[in-house]
N, C-alpha and C positions, 0 to 999 in steps of 0.2 A: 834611513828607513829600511826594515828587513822584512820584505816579505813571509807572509805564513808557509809553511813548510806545507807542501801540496805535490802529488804526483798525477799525472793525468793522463787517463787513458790512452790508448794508441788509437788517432784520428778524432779525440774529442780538443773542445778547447780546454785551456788551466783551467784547475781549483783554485789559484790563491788570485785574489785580485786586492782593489785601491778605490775605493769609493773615493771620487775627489768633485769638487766645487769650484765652477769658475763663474764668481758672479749670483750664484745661486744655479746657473744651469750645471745641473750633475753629471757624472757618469763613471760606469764602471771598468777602469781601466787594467787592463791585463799584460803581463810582459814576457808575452811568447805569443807568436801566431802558431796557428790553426784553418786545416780546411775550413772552409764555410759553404758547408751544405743546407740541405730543404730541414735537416733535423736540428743543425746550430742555431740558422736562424729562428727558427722555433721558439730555437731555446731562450734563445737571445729577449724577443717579444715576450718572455714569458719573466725571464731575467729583471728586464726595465720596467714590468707593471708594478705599479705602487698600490701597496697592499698584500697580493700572493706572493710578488719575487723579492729582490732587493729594491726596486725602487731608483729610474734611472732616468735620462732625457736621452741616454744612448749609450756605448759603450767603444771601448779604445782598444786595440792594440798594439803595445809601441816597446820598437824593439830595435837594438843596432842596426846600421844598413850593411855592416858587414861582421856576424856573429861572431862575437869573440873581441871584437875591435872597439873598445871602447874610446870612439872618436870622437868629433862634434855634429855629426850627424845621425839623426834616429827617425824613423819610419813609423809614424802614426796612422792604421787602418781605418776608418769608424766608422760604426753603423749606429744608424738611426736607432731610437725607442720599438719601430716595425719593423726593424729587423734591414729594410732598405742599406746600401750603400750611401754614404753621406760624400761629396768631393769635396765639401769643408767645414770644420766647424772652428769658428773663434775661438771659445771659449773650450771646448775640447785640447784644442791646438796648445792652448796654453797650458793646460792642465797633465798633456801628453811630455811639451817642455821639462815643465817640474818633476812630474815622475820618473824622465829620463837620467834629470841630473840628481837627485835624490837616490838614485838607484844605481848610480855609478855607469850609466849607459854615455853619456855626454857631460862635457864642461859646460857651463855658464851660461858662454856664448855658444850658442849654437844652431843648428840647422834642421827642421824638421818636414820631413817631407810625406805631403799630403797631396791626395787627389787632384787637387790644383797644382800644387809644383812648390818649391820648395821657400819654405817660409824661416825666414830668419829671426832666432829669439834669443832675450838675453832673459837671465833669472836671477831674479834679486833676492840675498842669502834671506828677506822677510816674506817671501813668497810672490811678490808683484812680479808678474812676466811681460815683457813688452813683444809684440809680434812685428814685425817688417814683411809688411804685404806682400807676393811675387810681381805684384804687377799696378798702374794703372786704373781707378775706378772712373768708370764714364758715367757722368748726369743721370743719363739714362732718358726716355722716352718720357714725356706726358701721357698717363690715359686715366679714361673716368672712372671714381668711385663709386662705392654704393650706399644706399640708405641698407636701415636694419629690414625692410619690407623689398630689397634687391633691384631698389629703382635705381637709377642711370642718375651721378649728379652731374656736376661742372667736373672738370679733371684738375683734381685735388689728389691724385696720387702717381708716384712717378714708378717704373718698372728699372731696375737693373740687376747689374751682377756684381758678385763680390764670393766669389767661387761657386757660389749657387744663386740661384734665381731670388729675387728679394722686390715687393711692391712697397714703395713707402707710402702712407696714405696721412694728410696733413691734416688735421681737427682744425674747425673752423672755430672763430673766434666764438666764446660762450660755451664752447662743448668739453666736458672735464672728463680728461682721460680715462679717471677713476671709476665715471657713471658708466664706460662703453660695456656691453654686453659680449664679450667676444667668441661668445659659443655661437653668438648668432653671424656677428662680423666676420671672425676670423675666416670660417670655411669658405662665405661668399668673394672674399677678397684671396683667399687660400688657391680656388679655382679662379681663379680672376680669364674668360674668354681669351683676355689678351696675350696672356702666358698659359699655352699649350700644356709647356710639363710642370705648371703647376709653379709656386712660390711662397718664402716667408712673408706673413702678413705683417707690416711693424706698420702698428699708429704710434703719432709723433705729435706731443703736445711741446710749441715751442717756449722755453721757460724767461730765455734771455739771451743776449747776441753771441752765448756762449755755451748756453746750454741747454738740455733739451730733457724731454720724459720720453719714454717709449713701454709699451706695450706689446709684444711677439705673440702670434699665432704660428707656430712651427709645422712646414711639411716636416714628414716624416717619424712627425712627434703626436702629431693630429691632436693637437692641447694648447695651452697657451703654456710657458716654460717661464720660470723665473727669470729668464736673461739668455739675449743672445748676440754672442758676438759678432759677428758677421751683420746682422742685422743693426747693430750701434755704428758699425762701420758704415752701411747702406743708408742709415737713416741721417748721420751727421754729415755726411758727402751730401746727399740730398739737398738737405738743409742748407747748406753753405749757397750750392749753387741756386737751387730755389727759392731761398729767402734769407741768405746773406750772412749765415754764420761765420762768424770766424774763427779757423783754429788756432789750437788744440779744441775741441769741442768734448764738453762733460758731458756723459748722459747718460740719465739717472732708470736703472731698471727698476721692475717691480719687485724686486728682492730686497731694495733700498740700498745696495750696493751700487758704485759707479765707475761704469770704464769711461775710457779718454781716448780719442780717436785723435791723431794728429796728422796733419798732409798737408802739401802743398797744391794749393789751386794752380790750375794753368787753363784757361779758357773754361771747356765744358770736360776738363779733367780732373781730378783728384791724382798728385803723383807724391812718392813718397810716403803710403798710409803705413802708418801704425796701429796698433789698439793695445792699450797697458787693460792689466787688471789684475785680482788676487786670482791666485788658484792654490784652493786649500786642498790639505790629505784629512777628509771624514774619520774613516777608520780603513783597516783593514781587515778580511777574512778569509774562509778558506771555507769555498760550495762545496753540497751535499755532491757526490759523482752523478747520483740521479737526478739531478736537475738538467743534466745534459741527454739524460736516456728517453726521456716521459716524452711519449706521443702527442 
């Protein structure tokens, strides 16, 4: 892959970037850092809207961990659609992998390090990246959902982490994922009282002892997002220990694309996680310099 020939101002970020897709959750990934000032982020929120910018769920920058050294480790930044710091994204992560090795920054195998700590990937010459979690995923806590009118039900939704904060909330039997309303869901479950700094909302319609549907309400996205990886991880962990899946677990986004979370149980742990999936190159281009200047 060659990126477009771009020179960028002194303190802004690059011109040339990589529209890439993981899963359907996009972003625009860039291979140079840059300060990130009150003016980038700006930029940045103005970048990911769909419709005036490019069109984004967030944006990347991923670059050797030591310049020049094209080793097997690379340094993936990301921020949110808001411009927010992100400490992980699945599906980024993956997408940061391929751009690495496409771009001649990493081999194959390799190592990229994110917010959370350092995630191990391998890339497959068809584009399927497989990620090797840093850590451990715990059950996580029981606490209650809500109706679409913000009433209190039974606790039908579990709280954990999986580099960021994540609620998984479980569809009771008769209710179709497809009918949820998630402008009205997702915020109320988004703020969920019980998590403070806030969390991905994923509803989980269970399909089979193997695999699952989901639905994301993204912090930091404040949308619902075609797919998100973290949140397939959060929702299949879930799953297993709250009602007995077993991995590798398929599950199915609204993109119609599907990642594969695989772990091993150990009590009320998930150890060993994975998450496979595609991560495509859209296109590339190369920003107007003013898109970095506008107020």
């Amino acid at each position: 892959m060659t990126a477009p020939a771009s020179s960028s101002p002194l303190g802004a970020l690059p011109l040339a970037f990589t529209k890439m897709s993981g899963a359907g959750n996009d972003f625009l990934v860039f291979g140079e850092r840059a300060p990130m000032g009150e003016k980038e982020i700006a930029a940045i929120r103005r970048l990911c809207r769909r419709g005036t910018g490019v069109g984004a769920d967030g944006a990347l920058f991923v670059t050797a961990e030591r310049p020049g050294d094209a080793s097997s480790r690379v340094v993936a930044d990301y921020r949110n659609a808001d411009g927010s710091v992100g400490r992980f994204c699945g599906n980024g992560t993956r997408c940061a992998a391929r751009f690495a090795v496409l771009r001649g920054l990493a081999r194959p195998a390799c190592v990229v390090l994110t917010g959370w700590g350092a995630v191990g990937a391998e890339v497959s010459p068809s584009g399927s990246v497989m990620l090797a979690l840093p850590e451990p995923i715990a059950a996580g806590r029981p606490i209650p959902s809500f109706d679409a009118a913000g009433r209190t039900l039974e606790p039908e939704a579990f709280a954990l982490l999986v580099g960021v904060p994540h609620l998984v909330v479980f569809l009771k039997e008769g209710i179709a994922l497809d009918t949820l309303d998630l402008s009205v869901l997702g915020p109320v479950h988004r703020h969920h009282p019980a998590m403070p700094e806030g969390a991905n909302a994923n509803f989980v319609k269970v399909l089979s002892p193997s695999r699952l549907a989901l639905r994301t309400w993204e912090r930091g996205v404040e949308a619902e997002t075609l797919a998100c990886g973290s949140g397939a991880v959060a929702s299949a962990v879930a799953s297993s220990l709250a009602r007995g899946l077993a991995p590798p677990v398929s599950v199915a986004t609204r993109s119609g694309e599907t990642l594969e979370v695989g772990f091993t149980p150990d009590g009320e742990v998930a150890r060993c996680v994975t998450l496979r999936g595609d991560a495509r190159v859209v296109f590339e281009g190369t920003l107007n310099p003013s898109e970095w200047e506008e107020s």
